[in-house]
C-alpha positions in Angstrom: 130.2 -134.2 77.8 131.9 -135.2 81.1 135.0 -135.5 83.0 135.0 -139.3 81.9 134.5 -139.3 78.2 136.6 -136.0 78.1 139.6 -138.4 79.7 138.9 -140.9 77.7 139.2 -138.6 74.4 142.3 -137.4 75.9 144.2 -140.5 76.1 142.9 -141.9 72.3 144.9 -138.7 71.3 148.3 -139.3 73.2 148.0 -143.1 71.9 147.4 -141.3 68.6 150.2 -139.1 69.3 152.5 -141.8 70.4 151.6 -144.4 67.3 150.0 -146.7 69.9 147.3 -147.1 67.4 148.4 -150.7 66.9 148.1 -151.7 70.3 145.4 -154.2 72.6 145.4 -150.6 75.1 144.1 -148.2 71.4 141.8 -150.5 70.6 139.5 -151.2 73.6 139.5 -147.1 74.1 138.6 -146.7 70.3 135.2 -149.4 70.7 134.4 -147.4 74.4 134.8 -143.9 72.2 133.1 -144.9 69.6 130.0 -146.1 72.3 130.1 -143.2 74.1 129.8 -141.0 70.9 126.8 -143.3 69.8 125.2 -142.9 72.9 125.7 -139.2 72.5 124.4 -139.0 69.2 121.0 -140.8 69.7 119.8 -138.8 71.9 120.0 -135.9 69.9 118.7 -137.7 66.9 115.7 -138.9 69.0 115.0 -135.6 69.8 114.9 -134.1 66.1 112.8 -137.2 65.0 109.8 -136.6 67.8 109.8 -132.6 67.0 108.9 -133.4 63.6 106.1 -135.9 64.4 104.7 -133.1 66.6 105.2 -130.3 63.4 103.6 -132.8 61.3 100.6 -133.8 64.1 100.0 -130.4 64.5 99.9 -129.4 60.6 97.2 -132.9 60.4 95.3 -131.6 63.2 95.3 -127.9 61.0 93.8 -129.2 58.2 91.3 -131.3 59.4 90.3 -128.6 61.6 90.0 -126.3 58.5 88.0 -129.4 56.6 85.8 -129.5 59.6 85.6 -125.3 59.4 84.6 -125.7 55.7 82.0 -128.8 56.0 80.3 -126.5 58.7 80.3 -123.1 56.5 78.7 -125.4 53.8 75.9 -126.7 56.3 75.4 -123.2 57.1 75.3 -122.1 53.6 72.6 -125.1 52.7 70.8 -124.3 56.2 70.3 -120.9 55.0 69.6 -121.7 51.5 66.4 -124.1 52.1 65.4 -121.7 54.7 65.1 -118.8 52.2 63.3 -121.3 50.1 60.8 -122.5 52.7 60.1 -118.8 53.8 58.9 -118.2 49.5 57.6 -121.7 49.4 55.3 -120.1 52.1 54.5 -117.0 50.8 53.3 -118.8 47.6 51.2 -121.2 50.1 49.5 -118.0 50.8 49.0 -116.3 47.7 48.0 -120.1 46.1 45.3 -120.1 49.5 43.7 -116.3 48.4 43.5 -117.3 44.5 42.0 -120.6 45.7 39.7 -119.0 47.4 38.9 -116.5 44.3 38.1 -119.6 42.5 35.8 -120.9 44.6 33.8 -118.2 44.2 33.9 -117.9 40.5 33.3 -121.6 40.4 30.2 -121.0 42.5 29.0 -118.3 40.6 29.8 -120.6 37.5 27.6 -123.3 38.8 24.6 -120.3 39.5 24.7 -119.6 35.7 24.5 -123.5 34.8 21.6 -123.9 37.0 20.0 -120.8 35.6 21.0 -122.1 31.9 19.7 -124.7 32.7 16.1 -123.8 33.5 16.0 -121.7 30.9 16.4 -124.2 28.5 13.6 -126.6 29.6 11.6 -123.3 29.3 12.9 -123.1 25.7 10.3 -125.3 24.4 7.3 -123.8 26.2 8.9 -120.3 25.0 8.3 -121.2 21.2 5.2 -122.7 21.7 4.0 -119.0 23.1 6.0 -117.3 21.0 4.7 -118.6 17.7 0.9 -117.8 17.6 2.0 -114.1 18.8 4.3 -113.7 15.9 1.8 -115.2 13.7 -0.8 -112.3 15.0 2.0 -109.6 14.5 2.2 -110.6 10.6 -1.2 -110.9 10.3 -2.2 -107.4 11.8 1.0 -105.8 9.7 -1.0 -107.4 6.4 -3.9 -105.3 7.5 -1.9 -102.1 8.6 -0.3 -102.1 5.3 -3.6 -102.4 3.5 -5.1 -99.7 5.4 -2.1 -97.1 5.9 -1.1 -94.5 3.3 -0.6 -96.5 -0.2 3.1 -95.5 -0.7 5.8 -98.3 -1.3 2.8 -100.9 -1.1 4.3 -103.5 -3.4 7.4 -103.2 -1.3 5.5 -103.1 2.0 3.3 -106.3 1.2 6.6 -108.6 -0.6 7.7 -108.1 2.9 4.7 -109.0 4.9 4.9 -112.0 1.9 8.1 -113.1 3.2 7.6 -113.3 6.3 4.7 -115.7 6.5 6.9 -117.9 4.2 9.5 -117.9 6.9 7.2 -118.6 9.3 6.7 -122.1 7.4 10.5 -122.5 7.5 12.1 -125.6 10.0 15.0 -124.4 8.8 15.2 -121.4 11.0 14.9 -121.1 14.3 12.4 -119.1 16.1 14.8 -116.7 17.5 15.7 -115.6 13.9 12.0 -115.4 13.2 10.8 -113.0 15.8 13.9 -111.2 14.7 13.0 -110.9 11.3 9.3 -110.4 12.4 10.6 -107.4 14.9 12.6 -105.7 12.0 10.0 -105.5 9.8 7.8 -103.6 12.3 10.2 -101.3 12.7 10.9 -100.4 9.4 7.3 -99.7 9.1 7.7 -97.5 12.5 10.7 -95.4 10.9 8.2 -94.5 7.8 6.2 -92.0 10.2 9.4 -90.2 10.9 11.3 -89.8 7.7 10.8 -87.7 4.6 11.5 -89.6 1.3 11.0 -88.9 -2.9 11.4 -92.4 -5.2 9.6 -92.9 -8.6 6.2 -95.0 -9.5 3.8 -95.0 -11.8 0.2 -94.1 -11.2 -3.3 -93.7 -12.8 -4.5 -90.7 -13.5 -7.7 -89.8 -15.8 -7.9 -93.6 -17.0 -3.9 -93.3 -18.1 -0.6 -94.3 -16.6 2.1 -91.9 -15.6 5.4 -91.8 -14.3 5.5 -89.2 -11.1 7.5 -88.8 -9.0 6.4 -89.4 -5.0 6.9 -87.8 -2.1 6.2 -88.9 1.2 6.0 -87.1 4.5 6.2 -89.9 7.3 2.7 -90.7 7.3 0.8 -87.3 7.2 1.0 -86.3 3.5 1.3 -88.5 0.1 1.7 -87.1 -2.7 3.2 -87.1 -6.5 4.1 -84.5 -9.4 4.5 -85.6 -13.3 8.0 -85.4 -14.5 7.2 -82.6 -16.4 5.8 -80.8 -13.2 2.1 -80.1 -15.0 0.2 -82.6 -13.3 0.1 -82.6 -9.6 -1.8 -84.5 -6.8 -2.3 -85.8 -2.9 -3.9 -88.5 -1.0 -7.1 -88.4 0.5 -6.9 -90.4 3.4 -10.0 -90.1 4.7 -11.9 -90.7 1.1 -9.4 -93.7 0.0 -8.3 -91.5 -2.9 -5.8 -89.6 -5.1 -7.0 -85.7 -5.1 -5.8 -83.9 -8.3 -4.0 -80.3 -7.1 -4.4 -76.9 -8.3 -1.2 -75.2 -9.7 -0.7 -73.1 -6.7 0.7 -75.6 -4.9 2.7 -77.2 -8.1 6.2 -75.1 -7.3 6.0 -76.4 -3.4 5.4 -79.7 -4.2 9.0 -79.3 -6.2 10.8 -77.7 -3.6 9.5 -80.6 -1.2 10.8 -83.3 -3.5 14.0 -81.4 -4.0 14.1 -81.2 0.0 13.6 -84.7 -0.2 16.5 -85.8 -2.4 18.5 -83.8 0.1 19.2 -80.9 -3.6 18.1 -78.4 -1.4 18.3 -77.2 2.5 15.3 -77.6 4.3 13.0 -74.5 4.2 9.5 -74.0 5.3 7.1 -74.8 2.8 3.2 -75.0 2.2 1.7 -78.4 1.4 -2.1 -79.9 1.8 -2.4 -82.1 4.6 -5.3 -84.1 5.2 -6.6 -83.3 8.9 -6.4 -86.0 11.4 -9.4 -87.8 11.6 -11.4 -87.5 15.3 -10.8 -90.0 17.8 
């Protein structure tokens, strides 16, 4: 405040003091103190009014400086995100390239078997028109073995070689399953020469039928022994005939089928065996 408006508050006091608050003189100094303090006062309001604009420009600027912070963080965060998932989108471009290529290669070796399928069956037809004279010549000469061999199991032996010319008429069948069947029954006729084996059948002996029972010896020996175990007897190969035997060889001829019936553990025995004709 200065020297004026400190007079000037002075002398509103003593006209206070001195009840000249009536007067022309108090009035004119009460309007100039009263413009004096106004003019004092807005200053100082000014001044409190354009501190708080700054605060508040300031705290505005804060936030939107956080708000930009944030939006860039989240950028960053996305950025990094898709860049993880282009670096694995990647890695499975690779691994999908290398199983691609593993494929191919199948799919090529695919296509090799088609082509190879293929051909084979166009050659299908000229396959079975080989195939079935052959099998045809395999039953035949398996009639004649069977006629010819060592007469045990024959009416087994020729029901089969029976069946399968009847299959051989068959369009019901295909020729695979023929030479099959055809195949199988030459090699139960192989496993005969290897195997020992006792079942019953009848037989003529001395103008009368018996019941004897046989024993086989793959294909070397034949031969049969009443069910009492009196009459006794062996294939003659080289004659076409049954050969009555002596007693003497009546108790090996038991053991054998007993052997054979698996009642008794293999042992070495003596049996007549017909010697191999010369070649």
């Amino acid at each position: 405040m200065n020297v004026q408006n400190k007079r000037f508050c002075s002398l509103q006091i003593e006209h206070i003091v001195k009840g000249n608050f009536m007067g022309p003189t108090f009035w004119k100094a009460w309007l100039v103190a009263g413009m004096a303090a106004t003019a004092i006062a807005l200053p100082a309001a000014g001044s409190a009014q354009s501190l708080d604009q700054i605060l508040q420009g300031q705290q505005a600027r804060t936030r939107l400086a956080q708000e930009s912070q944030e939006r860039v963080d989240n950028v960053l965060k996305q950025t990094r995100s898709l860049e993880d998932q282009f670096k694995v989108t990647l890695k499975e471009i690779d691994g999908l390239k290398v199983y691609n290529t593993l494929l191919g290669l199948q799919v090529d070796n695919q296509n090799l078997k088609m082509k190879q399928l293929r051909e084979s069956i166009d050659q299908v037809e000229v396959i079975n028109r080989q195939i079935v004279p052959i099998m045809m010549q395999m039953i035949e000469g398996l009639e004649q073995f069977v006629e010819f061999d060592v007469p045990f199991l024959l009416e087994e032996r020729r029901d089969r070689v029976l069946l399968l010319q009847e299959l051989m008429e068959r369009d019901d069948v295909t020729v695979a399953e023929k030479f099959r069947v055809v195949t199988e029954a030459y090699q139960i006729e192989q496993d005969y020469g290897t195997t020992i084996e006792s079942y019953k059948d009848t037989i003529q002996v001395d103008d009368r039928t018996m019941q004897v029972d046989f024993l086989r010896i793959g294909r070397v020996a034949l031969m049969y022994q009443s069910e009492d175990g009196q009459v006794s007897g062996a294939w003659d190969q080289a004659n076409g005939q049954w050969q009555v035997l002596g007693n003497e060889y009546k108790n090996q001829i038991r053991k054998a089928l007993k052997i054979a019936t698996k009642q008794m553990a293999p042992e070495l025995i003596i049996l007549p065996v017909s010697a191999p004709e010369a070649g």
